[in-house]
KEMAR-789867 format. One line per 3 residues: their letters; for each residue x negated, y negated, z negated of C-alpha. Coordinates in steps of 0.25 Angstrom, whole numbers, always signed. Example, Ala and Ser with C-alpha at 12.3 -4.5 7.8 and 13.67 -1.06 7.14 Angstrom:
BEGIN
as) -49 +18 -31 ~ -55 +4 -29
END
This chain:
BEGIN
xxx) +104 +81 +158 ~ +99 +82 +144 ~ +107 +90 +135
xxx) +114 +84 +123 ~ +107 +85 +109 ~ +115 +96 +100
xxx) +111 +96 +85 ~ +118 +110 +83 ~ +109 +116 +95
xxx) +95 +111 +93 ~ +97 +115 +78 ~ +101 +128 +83
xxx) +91 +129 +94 ~ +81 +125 +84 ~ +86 +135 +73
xxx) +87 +125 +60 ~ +90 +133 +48 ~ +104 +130 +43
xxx) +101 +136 +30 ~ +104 +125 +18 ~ +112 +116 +28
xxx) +126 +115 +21 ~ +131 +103 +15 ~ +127 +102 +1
xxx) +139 +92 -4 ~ +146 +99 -14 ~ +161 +93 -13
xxx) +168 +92 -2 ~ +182 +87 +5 ~ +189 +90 +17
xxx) +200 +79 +21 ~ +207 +83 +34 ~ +206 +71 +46
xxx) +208 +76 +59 ~ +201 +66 +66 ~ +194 +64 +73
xxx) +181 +62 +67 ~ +170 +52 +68 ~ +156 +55 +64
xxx) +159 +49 +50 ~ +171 +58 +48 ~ +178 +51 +36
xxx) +173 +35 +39 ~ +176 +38 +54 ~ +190 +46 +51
xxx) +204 +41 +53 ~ +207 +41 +38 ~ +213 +31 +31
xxx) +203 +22 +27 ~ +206 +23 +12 ~ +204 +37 +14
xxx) +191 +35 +22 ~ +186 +27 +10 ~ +189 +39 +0
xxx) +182 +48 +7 ~ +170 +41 +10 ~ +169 +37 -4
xxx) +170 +50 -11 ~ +156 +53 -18 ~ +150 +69 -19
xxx) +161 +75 -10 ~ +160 +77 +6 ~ +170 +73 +14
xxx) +174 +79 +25 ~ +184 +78 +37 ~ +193 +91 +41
xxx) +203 +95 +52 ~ +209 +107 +58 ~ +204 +112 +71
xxx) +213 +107 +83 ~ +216 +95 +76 ~ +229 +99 +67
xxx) +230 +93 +55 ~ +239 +92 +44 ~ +252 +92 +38
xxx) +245 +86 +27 ~ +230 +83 +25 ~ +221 +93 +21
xxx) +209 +91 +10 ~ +200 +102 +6 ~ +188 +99 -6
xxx) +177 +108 -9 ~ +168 +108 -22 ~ +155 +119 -16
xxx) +147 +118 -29 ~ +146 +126 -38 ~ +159 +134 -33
xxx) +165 +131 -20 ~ +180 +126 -22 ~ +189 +121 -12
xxx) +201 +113 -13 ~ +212 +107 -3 ~ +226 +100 -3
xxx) +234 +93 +9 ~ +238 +78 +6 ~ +247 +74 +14
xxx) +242 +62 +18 ~ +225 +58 +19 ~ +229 +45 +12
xxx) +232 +53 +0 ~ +216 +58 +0 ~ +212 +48 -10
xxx) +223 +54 -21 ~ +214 +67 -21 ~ +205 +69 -34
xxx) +190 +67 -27 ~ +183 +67 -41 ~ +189 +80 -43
xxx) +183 +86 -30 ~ +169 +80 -34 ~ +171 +88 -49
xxx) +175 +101 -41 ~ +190 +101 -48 ~ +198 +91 -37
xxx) +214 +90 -39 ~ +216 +99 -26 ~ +219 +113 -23
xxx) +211 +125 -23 ~ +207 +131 -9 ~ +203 +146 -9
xxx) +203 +147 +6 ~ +191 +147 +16 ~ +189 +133 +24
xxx) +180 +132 +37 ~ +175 +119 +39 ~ +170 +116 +51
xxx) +162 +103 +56 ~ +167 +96 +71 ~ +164 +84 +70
xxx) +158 +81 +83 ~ +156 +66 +80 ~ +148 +69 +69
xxx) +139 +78 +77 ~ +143 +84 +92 ~ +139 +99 +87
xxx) +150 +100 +77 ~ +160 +98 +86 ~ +156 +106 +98
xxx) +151 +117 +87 ~ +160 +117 +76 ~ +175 +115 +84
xxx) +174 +128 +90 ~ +170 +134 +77 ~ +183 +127 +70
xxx) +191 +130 +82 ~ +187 +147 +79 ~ +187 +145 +66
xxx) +201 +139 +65 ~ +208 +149 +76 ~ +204 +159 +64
xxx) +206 +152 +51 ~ +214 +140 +55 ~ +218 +136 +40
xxx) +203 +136 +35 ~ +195 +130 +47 ~ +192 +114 +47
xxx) +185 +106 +54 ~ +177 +96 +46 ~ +168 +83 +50
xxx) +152 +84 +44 ~ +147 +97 +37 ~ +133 +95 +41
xxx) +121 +100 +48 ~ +129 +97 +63 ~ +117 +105 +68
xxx) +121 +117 +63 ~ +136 +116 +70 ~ +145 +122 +71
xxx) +144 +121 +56 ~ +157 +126 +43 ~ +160 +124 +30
xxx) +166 +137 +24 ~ +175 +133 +13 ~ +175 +138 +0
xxx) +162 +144 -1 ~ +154 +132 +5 ~ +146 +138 +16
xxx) +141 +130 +28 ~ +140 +136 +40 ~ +132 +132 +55
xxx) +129 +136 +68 ~ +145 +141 +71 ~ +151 +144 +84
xxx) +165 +150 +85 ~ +162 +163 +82 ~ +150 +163 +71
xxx) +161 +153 +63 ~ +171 +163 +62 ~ +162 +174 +59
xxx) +156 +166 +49 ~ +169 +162 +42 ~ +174 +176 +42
xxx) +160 +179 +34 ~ +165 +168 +24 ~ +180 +172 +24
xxx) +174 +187 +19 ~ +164 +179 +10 ~ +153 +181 +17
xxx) +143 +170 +20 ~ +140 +170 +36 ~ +125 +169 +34
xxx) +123 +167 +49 ~ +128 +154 +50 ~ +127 +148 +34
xxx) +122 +133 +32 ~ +122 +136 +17 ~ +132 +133 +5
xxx) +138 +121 +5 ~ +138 +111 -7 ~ +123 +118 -12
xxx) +110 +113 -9 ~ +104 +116 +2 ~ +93 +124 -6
xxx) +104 +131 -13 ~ +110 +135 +1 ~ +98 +140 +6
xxx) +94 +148 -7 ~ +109 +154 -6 ~ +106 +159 +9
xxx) +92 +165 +4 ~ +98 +174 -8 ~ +108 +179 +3
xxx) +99 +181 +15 ~ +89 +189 +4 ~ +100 +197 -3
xxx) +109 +199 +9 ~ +122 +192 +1 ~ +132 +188 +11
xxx) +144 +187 +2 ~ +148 +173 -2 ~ +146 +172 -16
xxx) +135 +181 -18 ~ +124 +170 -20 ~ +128 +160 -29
xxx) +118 +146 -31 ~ +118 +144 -46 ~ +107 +133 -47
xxx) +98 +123 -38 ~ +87 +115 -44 ~ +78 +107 -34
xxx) +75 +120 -23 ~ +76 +130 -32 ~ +92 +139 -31
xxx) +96 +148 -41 ~ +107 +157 -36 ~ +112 +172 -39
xxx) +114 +183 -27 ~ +117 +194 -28 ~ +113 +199 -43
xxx) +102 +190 -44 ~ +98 +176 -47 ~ +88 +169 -40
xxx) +80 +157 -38 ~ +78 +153 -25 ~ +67 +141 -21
xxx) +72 +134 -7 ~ +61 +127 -1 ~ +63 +117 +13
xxx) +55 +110 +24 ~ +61 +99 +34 ~ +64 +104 +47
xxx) +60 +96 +59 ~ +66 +85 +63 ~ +81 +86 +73
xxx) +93 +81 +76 ~ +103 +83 +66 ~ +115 +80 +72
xxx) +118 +77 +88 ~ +122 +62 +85 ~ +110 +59 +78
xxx) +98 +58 +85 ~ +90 +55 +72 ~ +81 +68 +68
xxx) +76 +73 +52 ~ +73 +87 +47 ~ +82 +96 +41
xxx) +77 +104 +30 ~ +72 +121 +30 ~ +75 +128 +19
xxx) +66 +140 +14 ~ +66 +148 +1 ~ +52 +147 -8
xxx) +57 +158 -17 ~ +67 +167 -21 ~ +66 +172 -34
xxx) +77 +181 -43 ~ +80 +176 -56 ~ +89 +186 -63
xxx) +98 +197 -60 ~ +113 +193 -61 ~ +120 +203 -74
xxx) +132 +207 -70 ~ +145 +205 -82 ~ +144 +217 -91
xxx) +159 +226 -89 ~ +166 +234 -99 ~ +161 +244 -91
xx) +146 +241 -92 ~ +149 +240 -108
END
């Protein structure tokens, strides 16, 4: 009997860098619908086809579907936004009913100023929807199921975040980083590291809401310089493949050079193949020394 094709496994099996995979959309937002989920989350989904429409339609913002682990939902519906670039905020209300979704200020959420309320918290969001791809449901399930047993308020399930091969795969809210490659336990060490505001560089896709060269420059600086703290690299610029970013006490100009991978499978219902891409660095050159503010003390 031959065994069933799994995207996550041959990926694995064949070591494909994750390096640079996180989704580059800069705007996001979270509606709860607990299902269940077709492969087209929203079009697929039991919403209200007004509210299908709306969410279909909405230019420059990624939409996504959530539900709590086990299947409780409610009292109320809950609906998170993010704005990753240039500062990562997060936002959040309850409505009381999903019909009530179009009332929400959209423009507002693409301008990074939506008419909602700030959320300082952390949020895991993890992807299980096994009728988009069979390895985020067998992968990513038990990773909500341990993550939610600990932090049951911050942990969602959530319907696409890309890169199925890379399952059991996380969005860590606020800060943006996209994590692959979980199981149980390395999710909930890893979300420990990022509660302590430290990136788990084990198991990091890259920044979400960057280029994918600005993610890969951010994971150079790090891995050179030996910063683990979440806000000790900060992109400050991207033109074409060249990142300007500070770590540390310096600023520099990292040049990110990539090749096509071969060909695979990039998801287990998809029997079509096409390259991914391998990202290297061509240079790595410091600009400037970052001055520190004089003190009162230095004058």
């Amino acid at each position: 009997m031959t065994e069933e094709f799994r995207c996550a496994a041959a990926s694995l099996r064949d070591a494909e860098p994750m390096v640079g995979t996180a989704p580059e959309d800069g705007t996001w937002l979270f509606v709860e619908e607990p299902g269940p989920w077709g492969r087209k989350a929203v079009a697929e989904s039991r919403l209200p086809e007004d509210v299908r429409a709306l969410l279909d339609g909405i230019e420059d913002v990624r939409v996504q579907l959530v539900r709590r682990h086990g299947g409780v939902s409610g009292p109320g519906v809950r609906v998170f936004a993010a704005h990753l670039a240039p500062t990562p905020r997060v936002w959040t209300t309850v409505l009381d009913d999903v019909r009530d979704l179009p009332a929400l200020d959209v423009a507002g959420l693409r301008d990074g100023a939506p008419d909602l309320t700030s959320y300082d918290g952390p949020l895991w969001l993890v992807c299980t929807n096994g009728r988009r791809d069979r390895c985020c449901a067998e992968t990513g399930r038990p990773v909500a199921a341990a993550l939610a047993a600990r932090w049951p308020e911050e942990t969602w399930e959530t319907t696409h975040l890309g890169g199925h091969r890379f399952a059991g795969t996380l969005l860590a809210l606020p800060s943006g980083v996209a994590l692959g490659r979980l199981d149980a336990g390395s999710a909930v060490t890893a979300c420990k590291e990022l509660e302590a505001g430290r990136l788990p560089t084990e198991t990091v896709r890259g920044r979400a809401g960057r280029p994918a060269v600005a993610q890969v420059a951010e994971l150079h600086a790090r891995a050179e310089l030996g910063l683990d703290r979440l806000d000790a690299v900060r992109v400050g610029s991207v033109d074409g493949d060249t990142v300007v970013l500070t770590a540390g006490d310096d600023v520099w100009a990292v040049e990110v050079g990539r090749t096509p991978t071969e060909l695979r499978r990039q998801s287990c219902a998809d029997l079509s193949t096409k390259p991914g891409w391998e990202y290297h660095v061509r240079s790595w050159v410091q600009l400037s020394r970052v001055t520190p503010p004089r003190t009162q003390e230095d004058a």
